[in-house]
N, CA, C and O of each residue as an XYZ file, in Angstrom:
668
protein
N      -9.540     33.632     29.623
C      -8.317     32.894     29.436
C      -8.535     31.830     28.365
O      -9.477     31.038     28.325
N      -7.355     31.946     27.359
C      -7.510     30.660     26.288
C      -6.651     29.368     26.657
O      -5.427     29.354     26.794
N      -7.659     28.107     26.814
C      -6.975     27.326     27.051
C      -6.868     26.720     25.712
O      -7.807     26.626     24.922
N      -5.337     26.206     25.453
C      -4.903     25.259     24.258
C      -4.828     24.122     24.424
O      -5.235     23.712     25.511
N      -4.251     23.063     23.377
C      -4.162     21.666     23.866
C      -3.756     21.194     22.489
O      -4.234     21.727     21.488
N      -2.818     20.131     22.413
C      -2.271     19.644     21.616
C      -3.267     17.940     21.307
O      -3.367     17.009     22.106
N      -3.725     18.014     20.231
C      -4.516     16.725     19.649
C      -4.116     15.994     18.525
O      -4.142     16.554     17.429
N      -3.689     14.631     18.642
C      -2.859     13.831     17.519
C      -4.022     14.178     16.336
O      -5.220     14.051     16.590
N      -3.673     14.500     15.392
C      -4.583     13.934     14.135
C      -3.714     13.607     12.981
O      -2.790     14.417     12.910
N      -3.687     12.793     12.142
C      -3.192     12.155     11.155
C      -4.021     12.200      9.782
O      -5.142     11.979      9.325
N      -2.920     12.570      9.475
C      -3.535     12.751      7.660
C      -2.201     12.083      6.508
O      -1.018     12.410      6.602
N      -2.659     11.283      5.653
C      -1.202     10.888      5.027
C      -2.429     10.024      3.960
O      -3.563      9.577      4.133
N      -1.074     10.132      2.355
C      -1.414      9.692      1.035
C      -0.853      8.210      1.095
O       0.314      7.909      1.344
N      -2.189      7.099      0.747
C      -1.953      5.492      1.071
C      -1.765      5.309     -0.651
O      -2.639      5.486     -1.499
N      -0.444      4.928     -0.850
C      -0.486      3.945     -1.780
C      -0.948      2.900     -2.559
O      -1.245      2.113     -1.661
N      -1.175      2.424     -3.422
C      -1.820      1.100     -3.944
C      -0.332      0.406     -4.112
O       0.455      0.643     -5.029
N      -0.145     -0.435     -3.100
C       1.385     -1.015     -3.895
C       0.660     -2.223     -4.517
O       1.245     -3.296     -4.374
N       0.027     -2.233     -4.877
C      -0.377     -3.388     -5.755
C      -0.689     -2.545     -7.530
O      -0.825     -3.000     -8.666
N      -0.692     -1.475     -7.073
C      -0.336     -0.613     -8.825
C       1.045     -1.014     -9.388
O       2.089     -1.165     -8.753
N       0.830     -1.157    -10.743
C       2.515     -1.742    -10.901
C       3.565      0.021    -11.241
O       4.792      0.076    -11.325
N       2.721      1.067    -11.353
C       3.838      2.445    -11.315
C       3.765      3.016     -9.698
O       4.452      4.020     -9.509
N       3.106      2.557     -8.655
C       3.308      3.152     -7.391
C       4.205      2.164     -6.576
O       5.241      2.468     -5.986
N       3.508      0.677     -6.660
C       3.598     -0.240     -6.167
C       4.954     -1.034     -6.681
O       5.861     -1.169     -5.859
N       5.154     -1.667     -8.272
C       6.466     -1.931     -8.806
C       5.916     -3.338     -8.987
O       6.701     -3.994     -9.672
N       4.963     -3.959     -8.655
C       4.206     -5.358     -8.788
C       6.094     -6.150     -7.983
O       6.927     -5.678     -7.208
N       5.951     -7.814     -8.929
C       7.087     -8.362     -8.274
C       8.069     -8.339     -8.727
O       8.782     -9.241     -8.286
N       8.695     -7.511     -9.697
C       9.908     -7.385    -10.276
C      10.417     -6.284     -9.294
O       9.778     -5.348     -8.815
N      11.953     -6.688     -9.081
C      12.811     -5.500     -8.372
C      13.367     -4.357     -8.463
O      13.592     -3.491     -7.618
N      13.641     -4.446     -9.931
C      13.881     -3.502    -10.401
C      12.808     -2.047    -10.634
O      13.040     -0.844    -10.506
N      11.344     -2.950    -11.099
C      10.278     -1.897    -10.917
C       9.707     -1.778     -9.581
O       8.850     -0.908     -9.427
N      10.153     -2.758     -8.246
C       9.658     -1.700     -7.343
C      10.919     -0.754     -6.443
O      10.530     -0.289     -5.372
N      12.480     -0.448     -6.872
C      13.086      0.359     -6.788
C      12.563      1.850     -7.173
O      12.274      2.875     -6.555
N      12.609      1.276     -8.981
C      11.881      2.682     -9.573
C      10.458      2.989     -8.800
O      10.191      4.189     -8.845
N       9.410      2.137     -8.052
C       8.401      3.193     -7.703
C       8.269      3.669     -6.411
O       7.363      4.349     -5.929
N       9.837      2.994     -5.627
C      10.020      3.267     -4.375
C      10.412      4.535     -4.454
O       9.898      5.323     -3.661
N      11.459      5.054     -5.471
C      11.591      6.102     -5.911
C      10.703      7.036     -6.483
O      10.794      8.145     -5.956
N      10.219      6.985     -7.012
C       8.808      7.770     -7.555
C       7.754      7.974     -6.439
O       7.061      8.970     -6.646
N       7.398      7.171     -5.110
C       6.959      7.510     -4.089
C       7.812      8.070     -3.154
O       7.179      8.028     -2.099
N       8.633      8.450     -2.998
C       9.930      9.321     -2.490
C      10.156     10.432     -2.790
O      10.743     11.297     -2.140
N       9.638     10.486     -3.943
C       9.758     11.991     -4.913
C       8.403     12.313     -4.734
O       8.595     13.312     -4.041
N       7.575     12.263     -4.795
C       6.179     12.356     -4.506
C       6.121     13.222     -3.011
O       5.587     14.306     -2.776
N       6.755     12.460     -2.257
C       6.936     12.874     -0.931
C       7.798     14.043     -0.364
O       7.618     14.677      0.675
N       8.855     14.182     -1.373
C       9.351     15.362     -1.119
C       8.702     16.648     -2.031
O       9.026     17.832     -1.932
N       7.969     16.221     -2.695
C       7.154     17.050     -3.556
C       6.117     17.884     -2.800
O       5.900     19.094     -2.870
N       5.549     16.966     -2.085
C       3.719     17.763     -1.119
C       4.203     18.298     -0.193
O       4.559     17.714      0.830
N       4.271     19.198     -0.352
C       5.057     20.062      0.882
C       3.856     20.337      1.834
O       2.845     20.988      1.572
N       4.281     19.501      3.369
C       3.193     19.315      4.620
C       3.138     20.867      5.010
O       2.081     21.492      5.095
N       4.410     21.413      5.236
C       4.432     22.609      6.030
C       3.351     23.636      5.195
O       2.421     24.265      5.700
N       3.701     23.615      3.976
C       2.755     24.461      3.214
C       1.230     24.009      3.349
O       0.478     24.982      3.279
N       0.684     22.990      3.496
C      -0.428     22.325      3.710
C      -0.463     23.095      5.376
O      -0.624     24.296      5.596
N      -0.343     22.444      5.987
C      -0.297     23.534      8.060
C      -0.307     24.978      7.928
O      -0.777     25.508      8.935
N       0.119     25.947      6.858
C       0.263     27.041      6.824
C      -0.876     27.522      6.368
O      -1.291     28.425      7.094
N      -1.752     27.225      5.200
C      -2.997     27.540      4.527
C      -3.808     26.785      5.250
O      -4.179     27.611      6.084
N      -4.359     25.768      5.523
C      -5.339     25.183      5.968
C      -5.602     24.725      7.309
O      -6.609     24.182      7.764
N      -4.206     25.132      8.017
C      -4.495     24.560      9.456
C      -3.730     26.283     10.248
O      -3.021     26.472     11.237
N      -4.241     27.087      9.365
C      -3.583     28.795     10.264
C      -2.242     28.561     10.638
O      -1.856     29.383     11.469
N      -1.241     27.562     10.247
C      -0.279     27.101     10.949
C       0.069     26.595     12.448
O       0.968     26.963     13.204
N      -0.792     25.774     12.595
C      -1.126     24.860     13.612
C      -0.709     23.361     13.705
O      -1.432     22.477     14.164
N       0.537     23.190     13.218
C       0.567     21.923     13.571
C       2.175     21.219     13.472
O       3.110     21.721     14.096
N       2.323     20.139     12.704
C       3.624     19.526     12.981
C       3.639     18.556     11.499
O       3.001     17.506     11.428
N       4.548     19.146     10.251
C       4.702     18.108      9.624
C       4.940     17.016     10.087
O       6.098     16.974     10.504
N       4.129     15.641     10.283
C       4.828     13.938     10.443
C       6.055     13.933     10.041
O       6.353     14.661      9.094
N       6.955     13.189     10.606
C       7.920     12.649      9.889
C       8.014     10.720     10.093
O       8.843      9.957      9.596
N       6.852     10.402     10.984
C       6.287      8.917     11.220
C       5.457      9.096     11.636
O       5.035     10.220     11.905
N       4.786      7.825     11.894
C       3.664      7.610     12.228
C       3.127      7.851     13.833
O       1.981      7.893     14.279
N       4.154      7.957     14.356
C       4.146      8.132     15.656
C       4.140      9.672     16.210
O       5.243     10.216     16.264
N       2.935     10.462     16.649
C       3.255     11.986     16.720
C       3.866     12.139     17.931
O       3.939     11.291     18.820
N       4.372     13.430     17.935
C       4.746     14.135     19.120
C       3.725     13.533     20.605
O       2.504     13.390     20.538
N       4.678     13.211     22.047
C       3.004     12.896     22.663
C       3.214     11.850     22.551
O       3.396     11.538     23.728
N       3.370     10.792     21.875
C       3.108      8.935     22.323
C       4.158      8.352     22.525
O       5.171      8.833     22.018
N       4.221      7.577     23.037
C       5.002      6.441     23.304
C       5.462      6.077     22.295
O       4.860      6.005     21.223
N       6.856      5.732     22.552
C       7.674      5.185     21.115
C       7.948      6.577     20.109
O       8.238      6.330     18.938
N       7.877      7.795     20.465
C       7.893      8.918     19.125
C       9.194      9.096     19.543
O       9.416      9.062     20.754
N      10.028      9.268     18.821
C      11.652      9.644     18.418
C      11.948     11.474     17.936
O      11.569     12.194     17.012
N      12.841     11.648     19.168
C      12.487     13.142     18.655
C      13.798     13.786     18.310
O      14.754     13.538     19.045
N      13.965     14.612     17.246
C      15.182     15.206     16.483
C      15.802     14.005     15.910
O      14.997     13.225     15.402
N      16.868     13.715     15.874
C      18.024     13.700     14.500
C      17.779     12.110     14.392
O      17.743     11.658     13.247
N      17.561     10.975     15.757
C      16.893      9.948     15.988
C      15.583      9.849     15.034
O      15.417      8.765     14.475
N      14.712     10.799     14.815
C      13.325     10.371     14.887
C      13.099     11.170     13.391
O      11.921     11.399     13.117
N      14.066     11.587     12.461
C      13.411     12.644     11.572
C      13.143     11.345     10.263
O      13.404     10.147     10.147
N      12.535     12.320      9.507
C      12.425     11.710      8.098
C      13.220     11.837      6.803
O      12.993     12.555      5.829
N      14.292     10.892      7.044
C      15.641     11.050      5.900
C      15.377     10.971      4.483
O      16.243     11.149      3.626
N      14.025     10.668      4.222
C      13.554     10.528      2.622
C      13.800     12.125      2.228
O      14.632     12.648      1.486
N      12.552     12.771      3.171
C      12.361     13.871      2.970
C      12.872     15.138      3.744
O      12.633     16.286      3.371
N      13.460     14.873      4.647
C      14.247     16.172      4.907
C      15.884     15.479      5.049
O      16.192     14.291      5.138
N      16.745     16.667      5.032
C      17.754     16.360      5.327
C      18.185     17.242      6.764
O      17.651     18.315      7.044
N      19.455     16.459      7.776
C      19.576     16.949      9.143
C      20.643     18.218      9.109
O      21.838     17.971      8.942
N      20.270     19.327      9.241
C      21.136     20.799      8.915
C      21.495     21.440     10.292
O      20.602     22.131     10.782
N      22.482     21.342     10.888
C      22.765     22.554     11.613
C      21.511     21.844     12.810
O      20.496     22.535     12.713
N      21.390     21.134     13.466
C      20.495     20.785     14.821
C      19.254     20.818     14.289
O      18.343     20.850     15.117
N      18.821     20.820     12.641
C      17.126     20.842     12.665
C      17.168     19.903     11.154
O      17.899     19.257     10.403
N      15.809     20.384     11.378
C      15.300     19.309      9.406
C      14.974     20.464      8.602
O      14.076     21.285      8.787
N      15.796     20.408      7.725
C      14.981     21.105      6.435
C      14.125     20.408      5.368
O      14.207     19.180      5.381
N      13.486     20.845      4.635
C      12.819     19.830      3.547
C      13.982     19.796      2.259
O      14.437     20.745      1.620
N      14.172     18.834      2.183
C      14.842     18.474      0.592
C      14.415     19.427     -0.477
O      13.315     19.976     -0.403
N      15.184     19.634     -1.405
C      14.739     20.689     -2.466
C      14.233     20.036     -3.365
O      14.662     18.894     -3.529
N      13.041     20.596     -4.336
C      11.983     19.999     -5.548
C      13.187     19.202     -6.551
O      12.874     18.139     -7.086
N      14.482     19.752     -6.748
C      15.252     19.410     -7.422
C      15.991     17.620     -7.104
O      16.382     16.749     -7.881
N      15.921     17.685     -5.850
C      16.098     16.335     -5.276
C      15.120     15.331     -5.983
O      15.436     14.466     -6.800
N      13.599     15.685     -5.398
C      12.272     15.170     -5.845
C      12.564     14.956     -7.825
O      11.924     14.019     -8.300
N      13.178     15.515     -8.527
C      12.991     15.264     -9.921
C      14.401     14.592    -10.056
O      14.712     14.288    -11.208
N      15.110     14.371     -9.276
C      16.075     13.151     -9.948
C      15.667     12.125     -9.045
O      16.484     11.216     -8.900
N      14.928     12.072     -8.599
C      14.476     10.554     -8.569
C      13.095     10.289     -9.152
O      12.463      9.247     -8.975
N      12.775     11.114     -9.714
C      11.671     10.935    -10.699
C      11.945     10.260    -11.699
O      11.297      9.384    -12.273
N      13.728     11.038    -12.056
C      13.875     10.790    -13.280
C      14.961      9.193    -12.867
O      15.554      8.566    -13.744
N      14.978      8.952    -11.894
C      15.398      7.188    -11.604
C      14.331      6.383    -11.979
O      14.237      5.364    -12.663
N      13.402      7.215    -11.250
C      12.063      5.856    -11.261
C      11.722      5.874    -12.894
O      10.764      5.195    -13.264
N      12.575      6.729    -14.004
C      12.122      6.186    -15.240
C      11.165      7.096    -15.574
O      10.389      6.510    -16.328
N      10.763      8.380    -15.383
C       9.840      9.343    -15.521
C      10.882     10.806    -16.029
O      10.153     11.705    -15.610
N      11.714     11.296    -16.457
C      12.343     12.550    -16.355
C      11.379     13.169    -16.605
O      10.473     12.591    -17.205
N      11.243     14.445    -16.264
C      10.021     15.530    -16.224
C       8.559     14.753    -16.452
O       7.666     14.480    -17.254
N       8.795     14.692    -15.795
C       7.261     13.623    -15.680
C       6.602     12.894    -16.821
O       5.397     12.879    -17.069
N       7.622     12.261    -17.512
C       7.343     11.382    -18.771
C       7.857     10.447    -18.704
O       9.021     10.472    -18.305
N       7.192      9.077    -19.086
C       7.296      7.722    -19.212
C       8.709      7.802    -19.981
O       8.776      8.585    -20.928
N       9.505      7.268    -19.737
C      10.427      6.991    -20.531
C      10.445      5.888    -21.850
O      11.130      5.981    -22.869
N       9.528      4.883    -21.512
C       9.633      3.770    -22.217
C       8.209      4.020    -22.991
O       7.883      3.113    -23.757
N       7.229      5.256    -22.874
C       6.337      5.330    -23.624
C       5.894      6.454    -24.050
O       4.931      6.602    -24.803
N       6.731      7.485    -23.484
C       7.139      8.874    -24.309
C       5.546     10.048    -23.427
O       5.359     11.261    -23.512
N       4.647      8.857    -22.603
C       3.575      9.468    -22.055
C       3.568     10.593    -21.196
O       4.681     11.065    -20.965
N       2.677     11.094    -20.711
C       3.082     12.264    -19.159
C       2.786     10.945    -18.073
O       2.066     10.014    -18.434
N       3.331     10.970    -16.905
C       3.002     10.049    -16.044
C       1.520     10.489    -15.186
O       1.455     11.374    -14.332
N       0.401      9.645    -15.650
C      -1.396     10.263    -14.486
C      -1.220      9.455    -13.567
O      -0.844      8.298    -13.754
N      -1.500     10.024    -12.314
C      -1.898      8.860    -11.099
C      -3.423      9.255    -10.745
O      -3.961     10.263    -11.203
N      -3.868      8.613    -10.134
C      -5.085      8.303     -9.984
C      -5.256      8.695     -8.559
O      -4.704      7.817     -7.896
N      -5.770      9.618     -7.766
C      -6.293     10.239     -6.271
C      -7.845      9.583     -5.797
O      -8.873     10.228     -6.007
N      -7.864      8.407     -5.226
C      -9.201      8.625     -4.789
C      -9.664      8.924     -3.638
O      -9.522      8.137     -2.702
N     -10.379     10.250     -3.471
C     -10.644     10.456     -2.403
C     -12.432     10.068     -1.950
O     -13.152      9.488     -2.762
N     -12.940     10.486     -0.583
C     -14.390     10.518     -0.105
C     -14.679     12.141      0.223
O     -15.531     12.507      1.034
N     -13.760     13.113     -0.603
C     -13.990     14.379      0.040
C     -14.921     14.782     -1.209
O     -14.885     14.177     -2.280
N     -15.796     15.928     -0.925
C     -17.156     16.423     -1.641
C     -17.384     17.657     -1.570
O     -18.057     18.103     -2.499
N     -16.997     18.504     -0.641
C     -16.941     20.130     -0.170
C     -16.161     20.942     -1.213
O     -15.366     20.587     -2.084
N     -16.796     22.544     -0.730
C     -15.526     23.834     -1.410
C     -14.671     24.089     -0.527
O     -13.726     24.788     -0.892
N     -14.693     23.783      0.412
C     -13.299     23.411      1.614
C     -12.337     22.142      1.088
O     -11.110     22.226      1.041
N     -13.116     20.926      0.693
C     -12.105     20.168      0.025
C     -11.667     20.389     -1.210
O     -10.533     20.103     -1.595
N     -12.433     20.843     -1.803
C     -11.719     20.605     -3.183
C     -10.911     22.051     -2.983
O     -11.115     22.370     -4.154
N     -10.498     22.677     -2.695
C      -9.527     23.754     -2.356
C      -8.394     22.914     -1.952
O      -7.349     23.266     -2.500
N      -8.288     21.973     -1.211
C      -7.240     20.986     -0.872
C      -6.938     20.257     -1.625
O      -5.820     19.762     -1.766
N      -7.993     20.044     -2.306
C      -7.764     18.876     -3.629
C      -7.109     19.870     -5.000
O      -6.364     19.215     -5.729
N      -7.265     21.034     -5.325
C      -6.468     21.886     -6.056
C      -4.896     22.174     -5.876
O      -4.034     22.175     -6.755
N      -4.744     22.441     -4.369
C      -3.571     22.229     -3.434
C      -3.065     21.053     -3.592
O      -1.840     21.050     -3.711
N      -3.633     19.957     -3.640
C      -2.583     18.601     -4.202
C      -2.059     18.385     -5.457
O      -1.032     17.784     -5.770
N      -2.716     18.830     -6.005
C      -2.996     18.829     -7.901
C      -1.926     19.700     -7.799
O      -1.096     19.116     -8.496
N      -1.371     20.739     -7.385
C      -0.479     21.365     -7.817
C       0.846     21.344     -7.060
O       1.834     22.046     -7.278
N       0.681     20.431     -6.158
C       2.200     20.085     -5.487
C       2.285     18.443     -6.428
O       2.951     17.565     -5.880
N       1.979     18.288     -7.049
C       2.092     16.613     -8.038
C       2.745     17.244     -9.373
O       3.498     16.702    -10.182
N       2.151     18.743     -9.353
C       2.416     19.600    -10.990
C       3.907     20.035    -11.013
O       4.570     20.237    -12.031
N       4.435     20.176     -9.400
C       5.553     20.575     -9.122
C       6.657     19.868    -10.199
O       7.421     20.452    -10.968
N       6.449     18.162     -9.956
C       6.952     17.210    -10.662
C       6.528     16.469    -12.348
O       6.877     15.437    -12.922
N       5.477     17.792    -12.756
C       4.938     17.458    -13.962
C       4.677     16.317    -14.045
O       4.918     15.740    -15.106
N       3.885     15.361    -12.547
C       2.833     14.911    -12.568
C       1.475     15.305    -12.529
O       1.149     16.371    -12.008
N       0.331     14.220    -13.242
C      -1.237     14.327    -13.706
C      -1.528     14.376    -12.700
O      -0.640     13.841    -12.036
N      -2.464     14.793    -11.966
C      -3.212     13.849    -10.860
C      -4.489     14.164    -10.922
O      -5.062     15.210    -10.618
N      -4.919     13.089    -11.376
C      -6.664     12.636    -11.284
C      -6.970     12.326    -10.564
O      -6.631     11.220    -10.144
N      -8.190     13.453     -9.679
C      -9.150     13.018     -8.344
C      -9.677     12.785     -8.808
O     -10.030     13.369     -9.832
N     -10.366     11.133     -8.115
C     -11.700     10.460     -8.660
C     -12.179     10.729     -6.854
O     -11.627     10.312     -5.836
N     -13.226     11.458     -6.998
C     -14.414     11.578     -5.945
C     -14.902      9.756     -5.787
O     -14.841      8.851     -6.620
N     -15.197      9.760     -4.896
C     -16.173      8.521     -4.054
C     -17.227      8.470     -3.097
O     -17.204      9.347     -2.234
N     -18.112      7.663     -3.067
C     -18.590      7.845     -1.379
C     -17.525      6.942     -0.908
O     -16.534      6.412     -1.411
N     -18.214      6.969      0.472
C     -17.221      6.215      1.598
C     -17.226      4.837      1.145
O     -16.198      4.479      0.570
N     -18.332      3.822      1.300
C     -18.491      2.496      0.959
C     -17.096      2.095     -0.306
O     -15.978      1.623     -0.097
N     -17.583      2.408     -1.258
C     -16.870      2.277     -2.438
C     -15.371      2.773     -2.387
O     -14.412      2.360     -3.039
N     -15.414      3.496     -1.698
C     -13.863      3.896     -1.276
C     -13.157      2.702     -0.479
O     -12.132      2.094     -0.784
N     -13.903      2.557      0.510
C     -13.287      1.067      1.695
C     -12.937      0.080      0.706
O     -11.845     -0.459      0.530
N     -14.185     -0.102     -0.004
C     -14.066     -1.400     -1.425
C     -12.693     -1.373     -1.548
O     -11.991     -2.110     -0.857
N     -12.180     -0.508     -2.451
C     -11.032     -0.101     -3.358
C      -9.624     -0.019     -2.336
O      -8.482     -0.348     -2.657
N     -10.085      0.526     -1.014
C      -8.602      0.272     -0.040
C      -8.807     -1.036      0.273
O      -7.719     -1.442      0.681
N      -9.737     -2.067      0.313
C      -9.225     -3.787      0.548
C      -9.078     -3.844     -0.495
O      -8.685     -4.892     -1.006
């Protein structure tokens, strides 16, 4: 007999809001545009596709921080994630890539170019992953960022130096 069991685990992309293109520094206007540009980002990495390849399809896109199972988790039309899905017919669908590029092109990026400097927009990934299991995931990110004809540069780390850089 197989016994199953449902186990919280959490995985999610931390911001630098202290970057002035993720973050928007203290002007309002630039942290609209990168509230937007992290919005689009988000409807871009498609979780379900991530659960389907790497987790055999085992799991539960987040839509907060709170999973299925705890206290305080909000479930259906209460509890979904309005950035990134929209509420259809009693369920969530994911927003379409097309959504994700007009607010790219709010945050001042249309097809993934600086507007005010004609550049491609690079963000910077730092991870502590080192494996051919990770970097298969790390290819998999690189190309849900490409979706939005964003760069994305993984900079590898150890752990130490990584903690550094998240304080």
């Amino acid at each position: 007999r197989l016994e199953t069991t449902v186990a919280v685990s959490t995985y999610y992309i931390g911001f630098n809001m202290l970057d002035p293109v993720v973050g928007g520094g203290g002007d309002r206007r630039k942290q609209d545009a990168a509230r937007k540009l992290r919005q689009a980002i988000s409807i871009a990495v498609d979780y379900e596709e991530y659960i389907s390849i790497f987790a055999n399809g085992r799991g539960l896109a987040a839509h907060g921080p709170i999973a299925p199972g705890i206290a305080g988790y909000r479930e259906g039309r209460d509890g979904y994630n309005s950035v990134v899905y929209d509420w259809i017919d009693k369920r969530v669908q994911r927003k379409s890539i097309q959504e994700a590029k007009k607010l790219l092109n709010e945050a001042g990026y249309p097809d993934g170019i600086d507007q005010k400097t004609g550049a491609p927009l690079i963000l910077h990934f730092d991870v502590t992953a080192r494996s051919a299991e990770d970097r298969s995931k790390l290819d998999w990110m690189r190309k849900q960022f490409q979706k939005l004809n964003i760069q994305l540069i993984i900079r590898s780390t150890d752990y130490n130096r990584f903690q550094d850089k998240i304080r």
